[in-house]
C-alpha positions, 0 to 999 in steps of 0.5 A: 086551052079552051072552056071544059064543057060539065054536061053530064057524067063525061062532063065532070069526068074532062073536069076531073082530068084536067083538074089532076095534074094541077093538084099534083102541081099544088096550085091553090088556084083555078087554072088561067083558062077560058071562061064563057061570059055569065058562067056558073062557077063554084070555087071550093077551098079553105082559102088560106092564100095570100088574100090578093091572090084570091082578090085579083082572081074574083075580079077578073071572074067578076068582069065576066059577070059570072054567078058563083059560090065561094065554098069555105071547107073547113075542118072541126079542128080549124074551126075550132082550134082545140089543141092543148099543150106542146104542138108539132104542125106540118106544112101539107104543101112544103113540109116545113115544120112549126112547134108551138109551145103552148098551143092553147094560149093561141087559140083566141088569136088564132080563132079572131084571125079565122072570122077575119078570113070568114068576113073577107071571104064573105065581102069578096063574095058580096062585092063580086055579086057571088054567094058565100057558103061555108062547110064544117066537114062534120056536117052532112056534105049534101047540106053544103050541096043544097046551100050551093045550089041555093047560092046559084039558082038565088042569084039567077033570078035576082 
């Protein structure tokens, strides 16, 4: 396989389609291909993944002294967790069902487990020399575009 160019319309459409059958597939990360040294990079994802995947793939991105963002996406209701009463909860990616009897009586612990993700995401940001941005849906996107955009051009001239 070889590095997908991103110059222009025709850019982002080669990205576009290569990038398609890999959702289909329901990969949660990017594919293994060639990365030119001191690349751009922006990986977008709610990044709820077994932690040492995330981990193995900065490093790799990190030894190619790549600049990036990790943009955190996040939903109003994972962010908040606002769910009372009896709860039914489905997999996206493989159907399995959860009840929870009680959903509010988890929303504390469920609130801690997601700044802990907040932070990790933060540190492997700061540790590869990446910026960390995080977007409520809720919010207007062209502010998270702007906080990226921030992400690359500061770490350019830094």
């Amino acid at each position: 396989q070889c590095a997908i160019s991103a110059h222009g319309k025709s850019g982002l459409e080669r990205i576009a389609n290569t990038l398609r059958p890999l959702e289909e597939e329901g990969l949660s990360l990017p594919p293994q291909m060639p990365v030119a040294r001191h690349a751009h990079m922006v990986l977008c994802s709610d990044f709820l993944m077994p932690p040492d995947e995330l981990e193995k793939l900065m490093q790799r991105y990190a030894a190619l002294h790549l600049r990036g963002v990790l943009l955190h996406v996040v939903d109003p209701a994972e962010d908040e967790f606002p769910f009372e009463g009896r709860l039914e909860m489905e997999d996206s990616e493989d159907d399995d069902v959860m009840l929870l009897p009680n959903a509010a009586s988890l929303r504390d612990s469920y609130r801690a487990r997601m700044d802990e993700l907040k932070a990790r995401l933060q540190c492997l940001a700061e540790s590869a020399g990446w910026f960390y941005v995080r977007h409520i849906t809720r919010e207007l996107p062209y502010l998270a575009l702007m906080r990226v955009y921030e992400g690359l051009a500061y770490k350019e001239h830094a």
